[in-house]
N, C-alpha and C positions, 0 to 999 in steps of 0.2 A: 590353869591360866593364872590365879593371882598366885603362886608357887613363883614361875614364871615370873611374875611381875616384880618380884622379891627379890629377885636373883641378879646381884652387881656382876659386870661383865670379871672384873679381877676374880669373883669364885667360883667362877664358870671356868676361869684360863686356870686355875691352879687345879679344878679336878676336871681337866679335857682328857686325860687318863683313863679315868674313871668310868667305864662301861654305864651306869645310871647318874651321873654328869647331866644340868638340868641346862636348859638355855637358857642366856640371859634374857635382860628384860630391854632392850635396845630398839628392836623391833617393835614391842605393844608401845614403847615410849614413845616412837615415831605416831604409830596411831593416834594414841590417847593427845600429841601436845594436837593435831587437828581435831579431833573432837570435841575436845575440851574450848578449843575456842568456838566451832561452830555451836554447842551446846551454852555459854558464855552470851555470843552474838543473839542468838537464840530468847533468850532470857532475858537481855535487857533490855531486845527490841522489843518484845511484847508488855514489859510489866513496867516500863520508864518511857511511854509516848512522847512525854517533852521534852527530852533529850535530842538535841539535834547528834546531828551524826560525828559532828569532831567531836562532841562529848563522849558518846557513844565508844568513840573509836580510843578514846583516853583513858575510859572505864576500862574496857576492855583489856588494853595493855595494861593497866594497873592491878589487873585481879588474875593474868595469865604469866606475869613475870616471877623468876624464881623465888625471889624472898616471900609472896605471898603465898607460892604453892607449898612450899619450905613450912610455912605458920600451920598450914593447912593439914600435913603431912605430921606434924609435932600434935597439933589436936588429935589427931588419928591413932596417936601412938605408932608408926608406922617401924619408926629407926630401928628397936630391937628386935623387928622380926626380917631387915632386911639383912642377907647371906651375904657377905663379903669377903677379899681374901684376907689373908693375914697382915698384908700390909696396910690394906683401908683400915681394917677394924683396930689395928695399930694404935693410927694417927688420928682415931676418931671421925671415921667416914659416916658411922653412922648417924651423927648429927650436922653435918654437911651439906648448908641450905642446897648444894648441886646436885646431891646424891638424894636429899629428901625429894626436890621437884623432880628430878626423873623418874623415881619411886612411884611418884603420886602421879602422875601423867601413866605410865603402866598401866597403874590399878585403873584406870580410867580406860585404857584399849581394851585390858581384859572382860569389864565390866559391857563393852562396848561387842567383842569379840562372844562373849558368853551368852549375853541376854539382850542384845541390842539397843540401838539409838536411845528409843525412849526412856529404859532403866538407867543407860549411862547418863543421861541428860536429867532424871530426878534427880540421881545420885551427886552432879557437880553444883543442882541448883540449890541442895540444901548444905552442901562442904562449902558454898560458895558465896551463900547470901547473907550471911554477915558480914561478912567482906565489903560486898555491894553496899550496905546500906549504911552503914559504917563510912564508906568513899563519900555519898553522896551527901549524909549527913553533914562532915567535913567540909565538904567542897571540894571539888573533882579537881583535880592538882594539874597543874598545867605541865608534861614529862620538859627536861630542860631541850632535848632537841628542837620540839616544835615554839619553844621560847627564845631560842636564839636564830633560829630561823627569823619566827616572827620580827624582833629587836633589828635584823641587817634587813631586814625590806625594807624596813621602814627609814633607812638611810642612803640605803644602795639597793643596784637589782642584784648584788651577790647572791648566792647560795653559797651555804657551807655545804662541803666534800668531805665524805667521810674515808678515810684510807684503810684498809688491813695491814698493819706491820706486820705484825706474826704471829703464829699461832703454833703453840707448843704444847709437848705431852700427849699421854695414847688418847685414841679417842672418847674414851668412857670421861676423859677428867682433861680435856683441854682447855687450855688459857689463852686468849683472845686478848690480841693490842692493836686497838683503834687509834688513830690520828686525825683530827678533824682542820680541814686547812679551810680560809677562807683567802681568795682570790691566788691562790695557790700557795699562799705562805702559810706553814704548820701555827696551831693556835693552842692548841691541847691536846694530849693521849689519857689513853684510859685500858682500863686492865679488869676483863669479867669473863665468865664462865661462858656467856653465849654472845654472840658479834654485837645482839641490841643492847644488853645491857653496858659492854664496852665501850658504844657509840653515846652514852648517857654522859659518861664521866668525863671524856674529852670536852664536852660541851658546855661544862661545869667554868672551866677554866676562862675563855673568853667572853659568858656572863659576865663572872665576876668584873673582865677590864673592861666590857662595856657599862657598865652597873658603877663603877667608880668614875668616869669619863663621865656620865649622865651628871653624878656630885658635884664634882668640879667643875664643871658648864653652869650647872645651876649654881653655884657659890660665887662663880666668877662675875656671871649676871648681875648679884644681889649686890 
């Protein structure tokens, strides 16, 4: 299984020839990213009680998104035992916060798959809890979607709309193009490995002209 878990879908495709040709890791990654959050949920509901639930639910996304499972994966040493083909290990796939977090989600289904819930659930609370305490240390970062959300209620009943442009390249390594529109006119696009992190950077951009708008109301004021 964690064999399996190592195994980029490109050097699976260049030895499907190959009668001992291993599977890739696509399938335990599917597992591991739901484990990984239920084991995550898990964790900071019982050991962070006054955490109300948008916190909770902030934490969460903050310690299950790829750049942190990426950190996670680099701690582990993981990159130079993961099998790729000649093109990834090329252009340096092996250090590839997108190839590291699907890596580390794997070893997480196999760990989950192998010796069950409970084992896989020590094993993300101690890859994970520095992480955690670290966030909370800091102060739990408010992600920019639910900040610009927040910022248009508070002026209108808009909702920002988040759109898929498109989404390109094989499945093992696709790029995702979000557009976030408010009241149907486009406000900002963004460009990331999975739809949520995409849906962050478009939302970057309309801060910002809210955020300068706030300046010059308050200057105009004064």
């Amino acid at each position: 299984m964690l064999e399996q878990a190592l195994v980029h879908p490109s050097f699976s495709n260049e030895t499907a020839h190959d009668q001992e040709s291993v599977e890739h890791y696509e399938r335990l990654e599917f597992l591991g990213d739901s484990v990984l959050g239920a084991c995550v949920a898990w964790d900071l509901f019982h050991r962070h009680p006054p955490l109300s639930e948008g916190e909770l639910t902030r934490l969460r996304s903050l310690l299950v998104q790829g750049p942190t499972l990426a950190t996670i994966a680099r701690r582990f040493d993981l990159g130079p035992h993961i099998k790729l083909g000649r093109g990834e290990a090329a252009t340096g796939g092996c250090d590839r916060d997108s190839i590291l977090a699907a890596s580390f989600e794997a070893v997480i289904g196999a760990i989950w798959v192998d010796a069950g819930f409970e084992t896989a659930r020590r094993f993300v609370t101690d890859a994970l809890g520095t992480e955690a305490e670290h966030l909370l240390v800091a102060g739990i970062p408010q992600d920019p979607k639910s900040k610009l959300q927040e910022l248009v209620q508070q002026t209108s009943k808009a909702t920002p709309q988040y759109q898929l442009v498109s989404a390109e390249g094989p499945d093992h390594a696709k790029s995702f193009e979000v557009e976030v529109l408010m009241n149907g006119q486009p406000m900002g696009r963004g460009r990331g490995t999975r739809k949520l992190d995409a849906e962050k950077e478009p939302a970057l951009e309309p801060l910002t002209k809210l955020a300068s708008l706030d300046t010059s109301t308050e200057q105009g004021s004064s």
